[in-house]
C-alpha positions, 0 to 999 in steps of 0.5 A, a space after each residue: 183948218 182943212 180937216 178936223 180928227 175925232 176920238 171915238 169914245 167920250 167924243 163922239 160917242 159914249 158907251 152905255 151904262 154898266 148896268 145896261 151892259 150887264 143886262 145886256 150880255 145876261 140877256 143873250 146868255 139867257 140868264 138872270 140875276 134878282 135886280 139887287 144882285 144886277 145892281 150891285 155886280 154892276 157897281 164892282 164891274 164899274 168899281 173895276 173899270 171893267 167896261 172900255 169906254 167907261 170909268 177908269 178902274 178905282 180898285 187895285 188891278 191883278 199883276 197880270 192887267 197892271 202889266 198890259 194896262 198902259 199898252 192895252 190899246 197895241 192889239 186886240 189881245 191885249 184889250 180884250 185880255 185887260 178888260 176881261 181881266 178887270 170884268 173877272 175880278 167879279 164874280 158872275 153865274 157863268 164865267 163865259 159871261 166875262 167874254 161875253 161882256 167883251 164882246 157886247 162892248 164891241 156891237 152897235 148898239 151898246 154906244 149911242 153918238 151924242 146928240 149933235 155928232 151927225 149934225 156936227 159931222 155932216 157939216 163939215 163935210 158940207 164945207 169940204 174939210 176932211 174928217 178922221 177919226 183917231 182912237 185908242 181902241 182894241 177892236 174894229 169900230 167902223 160898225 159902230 159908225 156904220 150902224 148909227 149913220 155917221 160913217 158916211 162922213 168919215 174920210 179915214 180912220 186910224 185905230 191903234 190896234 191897226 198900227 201897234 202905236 197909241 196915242 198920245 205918239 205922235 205917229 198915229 196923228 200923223 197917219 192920220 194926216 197923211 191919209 187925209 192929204 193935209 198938214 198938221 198946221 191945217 188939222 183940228 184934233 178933238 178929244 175928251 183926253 188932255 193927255 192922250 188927244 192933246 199928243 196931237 199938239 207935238 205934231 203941230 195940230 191945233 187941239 180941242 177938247 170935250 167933256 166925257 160925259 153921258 149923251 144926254 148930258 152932253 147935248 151941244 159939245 161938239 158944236 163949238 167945232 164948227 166955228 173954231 175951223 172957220 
């Protein structure tokens, strides 16, 4: 393998806890709920897959957010309009508080790299084999990585937003090898989502995947990486 592609969310990072979010963004609001009510505003936002990068929504979605869902990814206006759409099915001391949410999923600090994320990427590099980073996202996650020391190890990104195409099409695996100079037979794409990552594999690319679960559960899943490149 010459180079090896990344998602974002569940395999190199993982977003915080809802209850964390929620605190969060009532925090920068100057806002406060009694715990119990924190608690259980968090469990309907988690019940309503309201925080990207979290659990998919268990409860039935508004007509308007059923009929962005499966292109939310095309554009920031269509994420930021599905998941506040989702956030709004809760009600909250303040209606800014949706947007906010939004926003707050978006900074550094809401996401924390898994344990052997930088040591699995700085090997890589180490080895010279090219690293991409391919997500469906709706927003610019190059601060992300920038914030929490990894961006040095990444040659190129490729987000769906910027391109109008998600994944599993094909398309965006192979923008993303172009970027790199190599060819798909030569490129490793590792992702949490069989469906969406495993499109990689229509291209050509080899494919490997990791669970979706909190960092701290998840100490060594990235590190089997290393030896399936050689």
């Amino acid at each position: 393998m010459t180079a090896v592609l990344f998602d974002f969310s569940g395999t190199l990072f993982r977003i915080e806890s809802t209850e964390s979010w929620l605190r969060a963004a009532l925090d920068e609001a100057g806002l406060a709920l009694a715990e119990a009510e924190l608690t259980r505003a968090a469990l309907e936002l988690e019940r309503a897959g309201a925080l990207p990068g979290g659990l998919a929504p268990r409860a039935p979605m508004p007509d308007e957010v059923a009929a962005v869902w499966g292109i939310r990814d095309e554009s920031a206006e269509l994420h930021r309009a599905a998941y506040t759409g989702l956030s709004r099915l809760v009600p909250l001391p303040d209606p800014a508080l949706h947007d906010a949410l939004y926003d707050r999923h978006m900074s550094p600090a809401a996401w924390q790299p898994y344990p052997d994320a930088a040591e699995v990427l700085r090997a890589l590099r180490e080895r010279g084999i090219g690293v991409g980073v391919v997500s469906n996202i709706g927003w610019d996650l190059r601060p992300v990585f920038r914030a929490h020391g990894l961006d040095p190890y990444v040659d190129v990104y490729v987000l769906s937003y910027e391109h109008g195409v998600q994944k599993p099409d094909p398309r965006l695996f192979e923008t993303a090898c172009t970027a790199l100079g190599v060819e798909p037979r030569d490129v490793l794409m590792v992702g949490d989502d069989r469906r969406a990552d495993g499109g990689a594999e229509a291209l050509g690319c080899g494919v490997h995947f990791v669970d979706h679960l909190p960092a701290a559960q998840r100490p060594d899943g990235l590190r089997p990486v290393l030896d399936l490149v050689g």
